[in-house]
LUMLUMKE-58882 format. One line per 8 residues: number of its first residue (from 1); for each residue x, y, z of C-alpha. Coordinates in steps of 0.1 Angstrom, whole numbers, padded with zeros to 4 digits. Layout:
NUM = X Y Z  ...
END
This chain:
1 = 0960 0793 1261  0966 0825 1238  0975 0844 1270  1004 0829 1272  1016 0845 1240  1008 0875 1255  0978 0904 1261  0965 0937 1252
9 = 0939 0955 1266  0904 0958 1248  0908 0990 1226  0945 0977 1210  0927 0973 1173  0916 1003 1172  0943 1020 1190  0970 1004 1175
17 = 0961 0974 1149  0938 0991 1124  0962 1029 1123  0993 1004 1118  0982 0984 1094  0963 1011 1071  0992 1040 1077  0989 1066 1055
25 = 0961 1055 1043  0940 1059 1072  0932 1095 1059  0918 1081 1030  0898 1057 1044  0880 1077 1071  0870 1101 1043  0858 1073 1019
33 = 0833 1059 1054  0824 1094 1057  0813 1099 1022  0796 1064 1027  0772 1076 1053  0767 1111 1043  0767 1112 1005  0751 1095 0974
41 = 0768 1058 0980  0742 1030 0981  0741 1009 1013  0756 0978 0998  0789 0998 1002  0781 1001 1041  0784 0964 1041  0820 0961 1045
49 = 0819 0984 1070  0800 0966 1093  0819 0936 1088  0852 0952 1099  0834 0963 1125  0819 0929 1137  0856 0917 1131  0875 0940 1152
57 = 0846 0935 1179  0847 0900 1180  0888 0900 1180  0887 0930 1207  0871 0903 1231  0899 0877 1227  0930 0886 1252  0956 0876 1227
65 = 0958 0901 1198  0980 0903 1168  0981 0923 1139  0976 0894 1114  0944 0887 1131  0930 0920 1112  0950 0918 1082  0914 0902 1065
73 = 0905 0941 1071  0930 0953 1039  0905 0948 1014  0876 0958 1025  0894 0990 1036  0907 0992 1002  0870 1000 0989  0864 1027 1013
81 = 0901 1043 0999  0892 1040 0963  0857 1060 0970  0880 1081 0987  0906 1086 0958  0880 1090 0932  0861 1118 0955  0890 1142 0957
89 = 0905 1136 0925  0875 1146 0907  0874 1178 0928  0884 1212 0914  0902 1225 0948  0937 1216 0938  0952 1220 0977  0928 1189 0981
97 = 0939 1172 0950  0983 1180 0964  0976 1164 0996  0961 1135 0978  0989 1131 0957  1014 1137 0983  0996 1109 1004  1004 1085 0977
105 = 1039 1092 0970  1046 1090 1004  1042 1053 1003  1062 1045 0970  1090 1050 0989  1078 1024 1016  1072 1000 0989  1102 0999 0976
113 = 1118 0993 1008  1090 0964 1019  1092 0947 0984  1129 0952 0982  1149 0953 1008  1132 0942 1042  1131 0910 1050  1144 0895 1018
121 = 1152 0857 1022
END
């Protein structure tokens, strides 16, 4: 009955859902799974991992997909940002450290606009 409500093709999380939803953190959070899998991290942090994963694999094979269906993914991808953030802010290559910064201020202003202004009721 979901169809109804419309349908996206099988790769719509990935291609769509998860880079909308995570934004300008997506930079952040592909370095943080990298440095999961190739550096000193213990494997209970590859656990929410494989749960977003499962997740976006089991919601891929439903026709009907929204992006609230992945919004469960936020904090689990949070942990793979903080690793991320505390990786290249302990660094000594300041071009690095800039583009981390300038990453996060990009989304103060997007903040205040989401918290303030759109869709206030």
């Amino acid at each position: 009955q979901s169809a109804m409500f419309g349908v996206h093709s099988w790769h719509w999380y990935l291609s769509q859902g998860i880079p909308t939803i995570l934004f300008t953190s997506i930079v952040f959070f592909i370095h943080g799974v990298w440095l999961t899998y190739h550096l000193w991290y213990v494997s209970v942090v590859k656990i929410p991992f494989g749960l977003g994963v499962w997740l976006i694999f089991v919601h891929s094979l439903l026709k009907h997909k929204e992006f609230r269906f992945v919004y469960p993914l936020l904090p689990l991808a949070a942990t793979y940002v903080g690793l991320s953030l505390k990786h290249i802010f302990r660094m000594k290559y300041t071009g690095i450290r800039v583009l981390g910064y300038i990453l996060l201020l990009a989304n103060i202003p997007m903040a205040v606009y989401f918290c303030l202004i759109h869709q206030r009721g």
